[in-house]
ZAZA-415679 format. One record per residue (C-alpha): residue number from 1; residue in one letter; x, y, z. Coordinates in steps of 0.001 Angstrom, whole numbers. Each point is the difference from the previous one (the first is absolute). Layout:
<rec NUM; a; <X; Y; Z>>;
...
//
This chain:
<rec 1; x; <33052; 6065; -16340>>;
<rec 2; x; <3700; 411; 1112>>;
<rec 3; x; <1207; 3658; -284>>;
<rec 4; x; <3476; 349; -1793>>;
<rec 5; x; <2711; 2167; 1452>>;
<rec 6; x; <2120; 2124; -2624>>;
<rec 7; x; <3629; 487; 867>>;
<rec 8; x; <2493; 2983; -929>>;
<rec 9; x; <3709; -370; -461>>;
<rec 10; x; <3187; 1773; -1550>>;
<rec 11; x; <1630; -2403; -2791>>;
<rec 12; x; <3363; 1651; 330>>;
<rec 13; x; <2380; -2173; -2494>>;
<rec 14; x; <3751; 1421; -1197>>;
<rec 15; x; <2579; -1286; -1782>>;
<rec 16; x; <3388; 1652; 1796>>;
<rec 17; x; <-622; 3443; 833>>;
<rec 18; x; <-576; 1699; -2861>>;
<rec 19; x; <-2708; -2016; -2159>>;
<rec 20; x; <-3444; -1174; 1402>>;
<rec 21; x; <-3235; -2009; -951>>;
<rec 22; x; <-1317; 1720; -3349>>;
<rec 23; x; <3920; 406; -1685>>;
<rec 24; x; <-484; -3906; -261>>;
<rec 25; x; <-3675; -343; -158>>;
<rec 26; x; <118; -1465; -3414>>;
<rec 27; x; <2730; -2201; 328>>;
<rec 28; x; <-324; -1403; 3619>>;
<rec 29; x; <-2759; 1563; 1642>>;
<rec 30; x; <-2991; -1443; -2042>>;
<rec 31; x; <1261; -3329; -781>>;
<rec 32; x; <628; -741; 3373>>;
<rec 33; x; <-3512; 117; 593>>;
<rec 34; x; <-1761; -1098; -3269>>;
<rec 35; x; <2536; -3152; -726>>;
<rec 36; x; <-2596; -2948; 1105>>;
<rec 37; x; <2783; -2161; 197>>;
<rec 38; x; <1635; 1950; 3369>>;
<rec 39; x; <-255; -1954; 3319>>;
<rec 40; x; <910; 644; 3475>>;
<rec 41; x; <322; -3499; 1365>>;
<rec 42; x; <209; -842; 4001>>;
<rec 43; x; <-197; -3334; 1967>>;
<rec 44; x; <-3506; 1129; 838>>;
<rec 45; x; <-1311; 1629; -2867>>;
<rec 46; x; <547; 1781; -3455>>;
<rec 47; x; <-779; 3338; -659>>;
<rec 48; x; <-664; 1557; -3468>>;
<rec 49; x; <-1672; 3057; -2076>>;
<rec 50; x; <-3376; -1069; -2025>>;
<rec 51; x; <-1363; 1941; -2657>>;
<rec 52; x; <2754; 2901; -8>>;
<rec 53; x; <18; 2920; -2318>>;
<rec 54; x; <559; 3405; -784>>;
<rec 55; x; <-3163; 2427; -7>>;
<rec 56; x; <-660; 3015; -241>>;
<rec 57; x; <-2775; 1438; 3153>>;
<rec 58; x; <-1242; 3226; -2043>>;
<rec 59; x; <-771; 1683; -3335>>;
<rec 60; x; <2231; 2154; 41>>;
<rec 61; x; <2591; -150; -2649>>;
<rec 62; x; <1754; 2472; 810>>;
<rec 63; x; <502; -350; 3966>>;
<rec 64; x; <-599; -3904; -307>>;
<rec 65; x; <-205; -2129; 3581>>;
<rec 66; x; <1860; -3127; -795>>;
<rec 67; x; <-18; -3177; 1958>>;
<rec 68; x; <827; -3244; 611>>;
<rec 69; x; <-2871; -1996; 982>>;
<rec 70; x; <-580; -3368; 1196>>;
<rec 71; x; <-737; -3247; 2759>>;
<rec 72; x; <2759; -1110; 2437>>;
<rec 73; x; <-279; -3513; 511>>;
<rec 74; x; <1559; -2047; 2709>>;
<rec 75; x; <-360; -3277; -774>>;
<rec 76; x; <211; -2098; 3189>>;
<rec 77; x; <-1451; -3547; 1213>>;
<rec 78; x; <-1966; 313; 3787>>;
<rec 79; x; <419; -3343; 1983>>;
<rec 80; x; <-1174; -1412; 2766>>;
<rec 81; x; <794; -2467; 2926>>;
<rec 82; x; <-2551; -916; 1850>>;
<rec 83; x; <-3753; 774; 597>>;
<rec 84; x; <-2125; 509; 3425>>;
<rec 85; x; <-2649; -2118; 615>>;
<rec 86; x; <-2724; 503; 3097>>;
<rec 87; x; <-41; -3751; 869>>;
<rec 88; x; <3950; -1395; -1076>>;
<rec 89; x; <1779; 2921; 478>>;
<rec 90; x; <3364; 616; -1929>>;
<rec 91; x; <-607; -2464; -3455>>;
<rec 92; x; <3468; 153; -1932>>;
<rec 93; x; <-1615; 765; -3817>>;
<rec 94; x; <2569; 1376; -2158>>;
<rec 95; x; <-1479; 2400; -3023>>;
<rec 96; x; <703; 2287; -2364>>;
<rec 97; x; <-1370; 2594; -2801>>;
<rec 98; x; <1745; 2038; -2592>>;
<rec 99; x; <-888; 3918; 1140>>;
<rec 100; x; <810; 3018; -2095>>;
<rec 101; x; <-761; 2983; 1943>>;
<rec 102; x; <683; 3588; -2375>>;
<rec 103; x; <123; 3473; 113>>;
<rec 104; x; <-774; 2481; -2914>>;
<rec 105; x; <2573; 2881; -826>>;
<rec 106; x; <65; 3021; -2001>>;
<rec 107; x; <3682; 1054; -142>>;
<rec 108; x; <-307; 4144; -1631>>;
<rec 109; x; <3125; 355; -1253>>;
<rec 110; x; <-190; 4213; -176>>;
<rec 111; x; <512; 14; 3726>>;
<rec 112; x; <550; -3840; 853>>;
<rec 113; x; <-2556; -453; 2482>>;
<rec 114; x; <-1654; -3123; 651>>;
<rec 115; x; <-3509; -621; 409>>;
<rec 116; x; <-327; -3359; 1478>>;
<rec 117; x; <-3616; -1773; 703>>;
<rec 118; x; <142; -3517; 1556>>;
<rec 119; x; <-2653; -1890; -1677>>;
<rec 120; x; <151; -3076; 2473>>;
<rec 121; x; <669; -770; 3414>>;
<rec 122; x; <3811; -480; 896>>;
<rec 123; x; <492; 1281; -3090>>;
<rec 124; x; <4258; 929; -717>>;
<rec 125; x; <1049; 3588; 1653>>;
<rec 126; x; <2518; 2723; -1102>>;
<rec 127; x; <2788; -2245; 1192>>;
<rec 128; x; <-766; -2882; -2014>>;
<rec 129; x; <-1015; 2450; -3174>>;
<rec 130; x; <3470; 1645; 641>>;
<rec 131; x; <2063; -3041; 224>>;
<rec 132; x; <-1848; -1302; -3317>>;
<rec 133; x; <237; 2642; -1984>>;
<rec 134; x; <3573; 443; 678>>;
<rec 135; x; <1190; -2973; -632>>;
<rec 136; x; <-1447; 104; -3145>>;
<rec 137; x; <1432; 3596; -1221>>;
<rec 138; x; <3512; -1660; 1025>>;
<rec 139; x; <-632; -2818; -2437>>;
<rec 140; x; <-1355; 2582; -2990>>;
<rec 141; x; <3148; 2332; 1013>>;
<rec 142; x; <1794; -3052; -237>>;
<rec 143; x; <-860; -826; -3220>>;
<rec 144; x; <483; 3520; -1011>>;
<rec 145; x; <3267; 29; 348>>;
<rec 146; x; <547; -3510; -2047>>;
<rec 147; x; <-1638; 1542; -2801>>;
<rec 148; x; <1990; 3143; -101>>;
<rec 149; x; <3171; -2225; 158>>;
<rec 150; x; <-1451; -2158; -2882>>;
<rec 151; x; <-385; 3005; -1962>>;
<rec 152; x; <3234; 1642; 671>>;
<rec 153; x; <1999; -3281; -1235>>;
<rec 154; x; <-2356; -349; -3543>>;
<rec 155; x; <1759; 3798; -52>>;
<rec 156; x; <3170; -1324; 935>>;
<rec 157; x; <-247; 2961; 2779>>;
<rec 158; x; <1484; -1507; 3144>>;
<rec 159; x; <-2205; 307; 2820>>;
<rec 160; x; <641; -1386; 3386>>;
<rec 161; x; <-2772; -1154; 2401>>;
<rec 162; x; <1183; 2004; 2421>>;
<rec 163; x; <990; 3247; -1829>>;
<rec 164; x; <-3842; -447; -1343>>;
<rec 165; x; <-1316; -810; 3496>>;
<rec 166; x; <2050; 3432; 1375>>;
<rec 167; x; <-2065; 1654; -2877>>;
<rec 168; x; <-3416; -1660; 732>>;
<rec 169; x; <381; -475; 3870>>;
<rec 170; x; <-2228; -3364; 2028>>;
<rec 171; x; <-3412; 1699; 1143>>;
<rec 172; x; <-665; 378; 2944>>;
<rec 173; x; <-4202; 50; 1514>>;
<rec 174; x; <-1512; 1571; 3195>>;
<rec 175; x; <-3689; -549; 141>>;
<rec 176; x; <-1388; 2503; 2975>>;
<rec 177; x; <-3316; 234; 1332>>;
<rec 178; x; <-1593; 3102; -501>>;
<rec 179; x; <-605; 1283; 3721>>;
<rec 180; x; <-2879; 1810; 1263>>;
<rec 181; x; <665; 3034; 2820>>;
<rec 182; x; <-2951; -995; 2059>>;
<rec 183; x; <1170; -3309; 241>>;
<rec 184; x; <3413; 1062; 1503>>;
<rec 185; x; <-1657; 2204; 2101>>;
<rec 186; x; <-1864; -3118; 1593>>;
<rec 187; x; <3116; -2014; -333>>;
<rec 188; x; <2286; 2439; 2322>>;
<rec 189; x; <-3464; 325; 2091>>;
<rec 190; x; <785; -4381; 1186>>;
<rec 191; x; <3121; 1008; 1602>>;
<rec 192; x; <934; 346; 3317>>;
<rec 193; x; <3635; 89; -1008>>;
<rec 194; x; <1180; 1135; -3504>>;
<rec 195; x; <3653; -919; -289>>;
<rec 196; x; <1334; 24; -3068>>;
<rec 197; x; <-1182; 1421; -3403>>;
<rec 198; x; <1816; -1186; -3020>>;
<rec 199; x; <-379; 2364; -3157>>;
<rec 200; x; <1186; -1897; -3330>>;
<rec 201; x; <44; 2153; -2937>>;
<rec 202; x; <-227; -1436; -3623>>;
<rec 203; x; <1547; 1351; -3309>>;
<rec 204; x; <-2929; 1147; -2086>>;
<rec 205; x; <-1307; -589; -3220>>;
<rec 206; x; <-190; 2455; -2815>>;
<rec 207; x; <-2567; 2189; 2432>>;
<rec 208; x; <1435; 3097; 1257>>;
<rec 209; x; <581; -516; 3896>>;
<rec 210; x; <-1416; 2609; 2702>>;
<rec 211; x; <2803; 2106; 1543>>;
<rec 212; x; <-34; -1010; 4380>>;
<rec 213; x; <2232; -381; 2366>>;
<rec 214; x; <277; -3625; -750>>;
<rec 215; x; <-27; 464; -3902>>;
<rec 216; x; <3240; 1940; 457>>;
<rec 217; x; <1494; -2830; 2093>>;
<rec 218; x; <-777; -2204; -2915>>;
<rec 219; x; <1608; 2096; -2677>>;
<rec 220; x; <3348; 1779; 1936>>;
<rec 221; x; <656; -3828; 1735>>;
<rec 222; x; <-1702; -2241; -2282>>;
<rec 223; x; <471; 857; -3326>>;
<rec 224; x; <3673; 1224; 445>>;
<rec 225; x; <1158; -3286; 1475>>;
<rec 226; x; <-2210; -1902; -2924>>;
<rec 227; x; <-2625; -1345; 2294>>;
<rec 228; x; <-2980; -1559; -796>>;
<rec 229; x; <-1667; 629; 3431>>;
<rec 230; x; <1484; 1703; 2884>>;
<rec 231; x; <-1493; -330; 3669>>;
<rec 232; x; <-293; 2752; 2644>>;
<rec 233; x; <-589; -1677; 4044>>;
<rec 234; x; <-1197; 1811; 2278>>;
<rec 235; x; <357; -1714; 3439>>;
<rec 236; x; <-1196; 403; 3581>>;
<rec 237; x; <-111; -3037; 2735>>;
<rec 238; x; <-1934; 1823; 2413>>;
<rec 239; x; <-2432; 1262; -2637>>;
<rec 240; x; <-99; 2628; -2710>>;
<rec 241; x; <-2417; 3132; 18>>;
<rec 242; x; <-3695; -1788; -875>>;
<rec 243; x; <-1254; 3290; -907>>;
<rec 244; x; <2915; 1127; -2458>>;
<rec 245; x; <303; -3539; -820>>;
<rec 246; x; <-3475; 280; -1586>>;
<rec 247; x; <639; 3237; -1624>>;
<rec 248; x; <3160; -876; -1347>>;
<rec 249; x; <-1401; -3490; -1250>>;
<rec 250; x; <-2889; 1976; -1791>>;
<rec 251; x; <2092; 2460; -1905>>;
<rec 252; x; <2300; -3531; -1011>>;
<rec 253; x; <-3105; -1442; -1806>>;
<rec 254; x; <-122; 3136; -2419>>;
<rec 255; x; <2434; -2036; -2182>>;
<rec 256; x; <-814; -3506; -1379>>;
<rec 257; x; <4181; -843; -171>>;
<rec 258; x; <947; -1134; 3654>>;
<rec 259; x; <-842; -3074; 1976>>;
<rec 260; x; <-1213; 1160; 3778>>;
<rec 261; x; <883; -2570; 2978>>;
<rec 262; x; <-1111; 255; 3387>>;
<rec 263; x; <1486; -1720; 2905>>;
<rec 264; x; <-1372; -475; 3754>>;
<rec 265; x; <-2463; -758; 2403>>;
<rec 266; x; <-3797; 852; 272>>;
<rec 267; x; <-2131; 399; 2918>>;
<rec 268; x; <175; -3530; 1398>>;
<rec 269; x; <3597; -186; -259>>;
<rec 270; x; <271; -2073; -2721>>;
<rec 271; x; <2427; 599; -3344>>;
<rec 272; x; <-1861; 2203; -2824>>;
<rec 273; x; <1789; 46; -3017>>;
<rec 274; x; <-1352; 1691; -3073>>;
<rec 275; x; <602; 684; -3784>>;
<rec 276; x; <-1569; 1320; -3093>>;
<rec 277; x; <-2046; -2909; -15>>;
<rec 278; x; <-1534; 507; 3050>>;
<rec 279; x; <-1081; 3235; -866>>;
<rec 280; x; <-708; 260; -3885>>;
<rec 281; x; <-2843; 1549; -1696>>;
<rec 282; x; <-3380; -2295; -331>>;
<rec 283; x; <-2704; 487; -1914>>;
<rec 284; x; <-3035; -1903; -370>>;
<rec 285; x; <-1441; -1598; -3008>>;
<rec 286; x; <-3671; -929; 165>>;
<rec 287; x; <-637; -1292; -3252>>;
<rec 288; x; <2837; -1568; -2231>>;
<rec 289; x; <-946; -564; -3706>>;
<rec 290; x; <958; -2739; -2171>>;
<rec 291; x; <310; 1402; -2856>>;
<rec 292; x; <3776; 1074; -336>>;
<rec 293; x; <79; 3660; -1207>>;
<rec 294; x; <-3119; 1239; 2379>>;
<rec 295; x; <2035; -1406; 3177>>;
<rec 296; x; <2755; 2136; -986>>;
<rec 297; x; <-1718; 2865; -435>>;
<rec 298; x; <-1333; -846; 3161>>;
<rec 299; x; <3174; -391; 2152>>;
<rec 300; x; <1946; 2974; -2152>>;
<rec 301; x; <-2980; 2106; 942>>;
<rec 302; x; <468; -843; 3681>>;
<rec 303; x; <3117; 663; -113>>;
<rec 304; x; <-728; 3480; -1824>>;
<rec 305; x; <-2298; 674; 3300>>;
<rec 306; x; <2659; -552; 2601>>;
<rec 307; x; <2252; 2298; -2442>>;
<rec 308; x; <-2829; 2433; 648>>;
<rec 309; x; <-691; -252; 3625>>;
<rec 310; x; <3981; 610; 520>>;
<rec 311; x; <-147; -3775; 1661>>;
<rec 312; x; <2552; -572; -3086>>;
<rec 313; x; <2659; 2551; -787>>;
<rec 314; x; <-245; 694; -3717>>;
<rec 315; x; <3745; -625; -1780>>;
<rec 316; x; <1642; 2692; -2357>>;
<rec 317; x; <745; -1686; -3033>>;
<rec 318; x; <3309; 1114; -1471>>;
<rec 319; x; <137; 1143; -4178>>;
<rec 320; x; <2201; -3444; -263>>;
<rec 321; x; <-2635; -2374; 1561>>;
<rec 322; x; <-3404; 2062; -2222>>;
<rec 323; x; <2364; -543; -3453>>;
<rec 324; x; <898; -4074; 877>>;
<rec 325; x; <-3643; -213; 1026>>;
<rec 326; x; <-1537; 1333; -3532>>;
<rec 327; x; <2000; -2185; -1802>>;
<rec 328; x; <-1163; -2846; 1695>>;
<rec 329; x; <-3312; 707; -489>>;
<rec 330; x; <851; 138; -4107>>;
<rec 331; x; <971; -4015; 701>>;
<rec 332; x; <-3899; -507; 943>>;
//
């Protein structure tokens, strides 16, 4: 039986600076991901969200764990040109088969992390689940702002699309891995040569961010200048400090709101290049169930472990984010 890898990221979506994912849960948030009709359409294949809803991951009604839960889908056609055979060779034979490779997601919306289990092989990554899903909160914000405008004329109130769209800014989505210290560690360990090291940090959610050195950066630069993300370089072409490198890289991971990039060459000489990706938090899943509430009890408690075992820094939900959260749950 194929053993299933479970995936961590940081869902970090804001609309302008001062408004983020649950101020619009209800209006743009959810039905970007439970409208069935939504598609993400390529040359090469379609991707979509199956079987989308809200649920709540406890019993506790009065700290609820809400979620959005669901498949991925990318909808794609494999083809072929030509086959291999012993005695002919190269035989031109032109094929091709419908494929839908998928991932399963539980979205908590208390401290927007994302649990993410591919179910197949080749199945869509954070990139494509990033692009998708904001594409799709565009088109609800979109429509957002139509009906706000249809309701201010049947009030004879004259509303502009753009004063409206100053008052309800376009979102905005970073989906970061979740990275794990031991795999930066091993990461720094492949180079010879560490050149560069590109810190991007990312405007928050409603959790309350951890005061650092780059946390500070973020709010006296960022957030007086109105920035969404603000990137700190750190450059050396003959090679930075491996040792402080590491240390410095390890005390970066504490927070889940920056994107880390590393740039030069490993042992052999060749160009290393690395990213959250290439260092994010795994976890294995030996058994998947079918049945759809015991698999997220499942993944949620995996993710619960990692919280545990420190492997997964545990987020400070602001009073704003607990109050939007329990009135969501009073939807379900």
């Amino acid at each position: 039986m194929r053993q299933n890898t479970l995936y961590f990221a940081n869902f970090v979506l804001r609309f302008g600076e001062e408004k983020a994912l649950l101020d619009y849960a209800e209006q743009i948030l959810i039905p970007a991901f439970t409208d069935d009709t939504l598609i993400k359409s390529y040359t090469s294949a379609s991707f979509y969200f199956y079987e989308a809803r809200l649920e709540r991951l406890n019993d506790d009604k009065d700290n609820p764990v809400m979620a959005l839960t669901g498949r991925f889908i990318k909808d794609t056609e494999l083809r072929r040109e030509q086959i291999f055979d012993p005695k002919k060779g190269l035989i031109k034979d032109e094929k091709s088969i419908r494929s839908c490779p998928n991932a399963y997601f539980i979205l908590v919306l208390n401290d927007h992390r994302l649990l993410y289990l591919p179910e197949t092989r080749n199945a869509p990554g954070f990139g494509a689940f990033k692009n998708t899903a904001l594409s799709f909160i565009r088109e609800k914000h979109n429509q957002f702002i139509e009906q706000l405008q249809s309701e201010a004329k049947q009030s004879n109130e004259k509303l502009t699309k753009k004063a409206l769209r100053t008052e309800h800014p376009s979102p905005s989505l970073e989906v970061l891995p979740i990275v794990a210290k031991d795999a930066i560690e091993d990461f720094v360990d492949r180079y010879a040569v560490l050149k560069q090291i590109d810190f991007r940090l990312i405007s928050p959610n409603e959790e309350i961010d951890t005061k650092s050195l780059l946390a500070d950066v973020r709010q006296h630069l960022g957030q007086e200048l109105n920035a969404s993300s603000t990137k700190v370089t750190t450059r050396n072409s003959k090679g930075l400090d491996l040792t402080s490198a590491r240390e410095k890289l390890v005390e970066a991971s504490d927070s889940d709101n920056r994107e880390i990039i590393l740039s030069g060459t490993d042992k052999s000489g060749n160009l290393l290049k690395g990213d959250n990706d290439s260092f994010k938090v795994e976890t294995p899943i030996e058994t998947v169930p079918s049945e759809r509430k015991r698999l997220n009890r499942v993944l949620f408690d995996a993710f619960r472990d990692n919280v545990k075992a420190k492997s997964i820094k545990a987020a400070e939900v602001a009073d704003k984010a607990k109050s939007a959260i329990k009135k969501l749950s009073a939807l379900l």
